[in-house]
N, C-alpha and C positions, 0 to 999 in steps of 0.2 A: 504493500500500500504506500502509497504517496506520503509524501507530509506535508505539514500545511506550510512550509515554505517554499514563499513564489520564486521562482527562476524565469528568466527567456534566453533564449541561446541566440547567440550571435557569428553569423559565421563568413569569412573572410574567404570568398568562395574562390577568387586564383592561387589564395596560401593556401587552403585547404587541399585543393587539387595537387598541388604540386607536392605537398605531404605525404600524401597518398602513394603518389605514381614513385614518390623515393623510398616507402616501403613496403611496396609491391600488391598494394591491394585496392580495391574499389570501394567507395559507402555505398551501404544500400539504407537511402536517404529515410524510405520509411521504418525500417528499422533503427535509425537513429532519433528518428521523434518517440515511437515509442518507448527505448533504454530511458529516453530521458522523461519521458509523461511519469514512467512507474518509480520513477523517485520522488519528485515534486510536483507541486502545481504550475506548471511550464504555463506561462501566459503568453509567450510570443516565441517566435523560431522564425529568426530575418535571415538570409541569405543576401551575401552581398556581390555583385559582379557586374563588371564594365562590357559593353558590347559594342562592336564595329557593326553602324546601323545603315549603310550604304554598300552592305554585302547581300546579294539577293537572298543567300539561305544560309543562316548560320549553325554550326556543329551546336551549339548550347542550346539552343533554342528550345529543342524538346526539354531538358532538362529544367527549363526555366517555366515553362507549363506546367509540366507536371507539379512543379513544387508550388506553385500558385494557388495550385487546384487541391494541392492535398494538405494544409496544413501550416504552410509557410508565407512569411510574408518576403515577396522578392523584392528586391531593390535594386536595378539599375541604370547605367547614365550612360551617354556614349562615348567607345574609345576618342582620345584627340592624336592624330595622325600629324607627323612632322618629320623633318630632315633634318640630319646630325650635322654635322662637320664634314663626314666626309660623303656626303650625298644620298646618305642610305635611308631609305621609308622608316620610319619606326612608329610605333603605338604607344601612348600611354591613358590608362584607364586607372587612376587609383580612388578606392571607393572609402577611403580611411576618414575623412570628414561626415562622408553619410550616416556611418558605421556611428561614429561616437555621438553626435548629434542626437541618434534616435537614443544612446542607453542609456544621455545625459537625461536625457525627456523622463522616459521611461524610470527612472534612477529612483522617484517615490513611491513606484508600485511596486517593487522586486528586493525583492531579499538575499537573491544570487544571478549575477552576470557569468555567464557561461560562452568564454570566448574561444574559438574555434581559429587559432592564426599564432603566429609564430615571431610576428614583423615588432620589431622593437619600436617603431613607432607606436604604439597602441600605449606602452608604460604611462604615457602622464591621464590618458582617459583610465587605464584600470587606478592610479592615485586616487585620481580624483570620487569615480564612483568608490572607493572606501574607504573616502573623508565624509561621504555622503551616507556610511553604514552599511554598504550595499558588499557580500564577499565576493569576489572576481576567483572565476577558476578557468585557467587554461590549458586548454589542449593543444598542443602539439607534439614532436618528436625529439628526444637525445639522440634515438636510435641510429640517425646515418649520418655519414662524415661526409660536411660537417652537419652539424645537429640543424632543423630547421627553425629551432628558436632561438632568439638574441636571449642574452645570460641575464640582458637587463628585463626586460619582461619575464621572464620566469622565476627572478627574484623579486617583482616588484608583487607577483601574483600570491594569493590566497591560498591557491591550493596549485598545482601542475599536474598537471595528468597526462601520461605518452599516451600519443594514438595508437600506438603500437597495442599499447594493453588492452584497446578498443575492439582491436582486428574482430575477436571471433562475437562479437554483439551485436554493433553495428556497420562490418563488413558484408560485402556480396559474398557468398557460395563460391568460390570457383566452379562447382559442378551446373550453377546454374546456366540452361542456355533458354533461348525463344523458344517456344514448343509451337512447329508448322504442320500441317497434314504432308504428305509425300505431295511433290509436285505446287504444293499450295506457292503463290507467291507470294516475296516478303510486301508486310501492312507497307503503306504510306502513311505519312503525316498530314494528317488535316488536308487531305486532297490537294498539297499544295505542289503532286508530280514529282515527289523525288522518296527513296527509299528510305526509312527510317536508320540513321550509321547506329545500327547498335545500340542504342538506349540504354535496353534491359542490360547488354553485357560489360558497359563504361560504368553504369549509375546503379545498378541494381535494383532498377523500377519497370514496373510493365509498361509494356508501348500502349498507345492510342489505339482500339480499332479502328479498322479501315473506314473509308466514309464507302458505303452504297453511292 
């Protein structure tokens, strides 16, 4: 059973990815809301992530549905596109003002911030929410060299948790795959003409059915 203190998780959805893919496994997102429902009263679960919005069809996009629709509140803004020095396209999407802005808000309803990221920028927003009372527990990794979390944010936190010791909770199955009839073809996305890349086997969520 839960207890009666409030959480919302927060989660820093290209740190978090990249957390992942450096210790070899996938979330399977809705098993991650529930681990966390059946401890506390979880009042929010924000996903945070930058998208390049002048791409006809983006690899996240599914991902970003689905988590809309099932329990999370998404937040994103578009990448800002630029040239270096030495001529080369590059992206930048950082979502770390959104991030704190909402758990500053949020900071008199919640009794635990549950931070999903690793970026030492975050240390003065987790100060601040536990000058505010509020306990900050972060998740990220020791596990891989180098570790994905700055030493100052994991010391500034409440509690630290490796993801690693997450794996078999709120991780995918490896054995999970799509389940198709022989010959059936793979679903499409919201009719929008192009194949589903995998969903179920990146994110470990079920796909859309197809549209009729």
């Amino acid at each position: 059973m839960p207890t009666t203190q409030r959480s919302a998780i927060f989660i820093d959805g290209a740190n978090l990815y990249a957390t992942t893919k450096a210790l070899g496994f996938d979330i399977d997102y809705k098993k991650l809301l529930k681990e966390f429902q059946s401890r506390e009263i979880l009042l929010r679960a924000f996903y945070y992530t930058a998208m390049i919005e002048d791409q006809e069809y983006s690899s996240i996009r599914p991902l970003i549905d689905w988590l809309d629709y099932n329990g999370y509140r998404v937040v994103t803004k578009p990448v800002k596109e630029f040239t270096d020095s030495m001529g080369r396209r590059k992206y930048k999407g950082n979502m770390d003002i959104e991030l704190a802005i909402d758990a500053l808000e949020l900071s008199t309803h919640i009794d635990h911030m549950i931070l999903f990221s690793g970026d030492g920028d975050f240390r003065s927003l987790v100060e601040a929410m536990q000058r505010r009372g509020v306990k900050v527990t972060v998740i990220s990794t020791i596990q891989t060299q180098p570790a994905m979390i700055s030493d100052e944010l994991r010391r500034q936190a409440d509690e630290f948790v490796d993801l690693a010791s997450l794996a078999g909770r709120i991780g995918r199955d490896p054995g999970e795959r799509p389940v198709r009839a022989p010959g059936e073809a793979p679903s499409r996305y919201r009719g929008e003409g192009r194949t589903n890349p995998g969903l179920e086997n990146r994110y470990g969520i079920r796909q859309p059915e197809a549209e009729e």
